[in-house]
C-alpha positions in Angstrom: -2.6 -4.4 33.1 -1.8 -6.2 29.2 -5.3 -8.1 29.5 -7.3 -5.0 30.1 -6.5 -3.2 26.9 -6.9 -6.4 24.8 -10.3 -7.1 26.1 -11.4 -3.5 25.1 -9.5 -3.9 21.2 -12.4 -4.8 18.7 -9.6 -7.2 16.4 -10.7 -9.4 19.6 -14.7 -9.8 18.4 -13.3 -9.7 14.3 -14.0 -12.7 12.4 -10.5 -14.2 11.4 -7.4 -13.3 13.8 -5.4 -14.6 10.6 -6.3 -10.7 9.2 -3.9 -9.7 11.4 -0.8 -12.1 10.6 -0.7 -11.8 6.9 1.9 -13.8 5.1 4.3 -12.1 3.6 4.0 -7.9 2.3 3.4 -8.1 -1.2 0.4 -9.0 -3.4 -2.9 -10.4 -1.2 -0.7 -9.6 1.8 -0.9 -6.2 1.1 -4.7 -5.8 0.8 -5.2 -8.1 4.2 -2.2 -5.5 5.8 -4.6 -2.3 4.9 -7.8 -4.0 5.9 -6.5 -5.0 9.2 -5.1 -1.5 9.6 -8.6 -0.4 9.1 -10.0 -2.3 12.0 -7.2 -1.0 14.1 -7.9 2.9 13.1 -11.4 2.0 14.6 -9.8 0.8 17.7 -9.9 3.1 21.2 -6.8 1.3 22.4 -4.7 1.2 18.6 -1.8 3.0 20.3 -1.3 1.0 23.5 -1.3 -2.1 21.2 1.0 -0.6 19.0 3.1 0.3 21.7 3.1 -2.8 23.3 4.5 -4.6 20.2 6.9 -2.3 19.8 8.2 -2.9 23.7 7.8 -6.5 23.2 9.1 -7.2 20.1 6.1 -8.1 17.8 8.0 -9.4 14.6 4.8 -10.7 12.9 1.1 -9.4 12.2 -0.7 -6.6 12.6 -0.3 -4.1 15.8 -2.0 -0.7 16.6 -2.5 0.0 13.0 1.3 -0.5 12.5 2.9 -3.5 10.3 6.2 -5.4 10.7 7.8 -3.3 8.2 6.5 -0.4 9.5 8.0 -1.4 12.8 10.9 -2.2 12.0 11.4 1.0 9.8 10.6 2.7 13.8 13.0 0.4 15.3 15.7 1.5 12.8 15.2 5.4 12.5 15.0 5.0 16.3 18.5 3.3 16.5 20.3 6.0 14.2 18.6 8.7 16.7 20.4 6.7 19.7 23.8 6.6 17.5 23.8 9.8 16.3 23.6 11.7 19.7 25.8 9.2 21.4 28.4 10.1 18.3 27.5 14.2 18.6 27.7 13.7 23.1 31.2 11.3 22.6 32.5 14.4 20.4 31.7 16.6 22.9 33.2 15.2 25.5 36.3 15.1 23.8 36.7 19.1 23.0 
């Protein structure tokens, strides 16, 4: 269930939930990016959080220690994986 893991992340009990939505990723952004990761390496539920943006679509913030560029950069490399074999099993069937 999503609102059991939440309740057990400690980004819930942190000071300012703007850590984790940082404006931009250069400059300041990039010093509140790698101290929100650091809360989220101390998290027991950092990779069902990051999973759960990644299934949902997160585009902003701060999830299980991963940030929107580094998402994305997932998203991505996962999309050339899917193109790739498609290309390598669509050759094969045509031998």
């Amino acid at each position: 269930m999503v609102a059991d893991w939440r309740q057990q992340g400690i980004c819930k009990d942190e000071g300012d939930p703007d850590l984790f939505f940082p404006v931009g990723n250069t400059g300041i952004a990039l010093l509140q990016i790698e101290e929100a990761k650091a809360v989220c390496r101390r998290c027991p539920v950092m990779e069902t959080c990051g999973d759960w943006a990644m299934d949902t679509g997160q585009d902003t913030g701060v999830w299980g220690g991963l940030s929107e560029d580094e998402r994305r950069a997932i998203k991505r490399r996962a999309a050339r994986q899917r193109t790739a074999a498609y290309g390598k099993q669509k050759a094969g069937a045509q031998s």
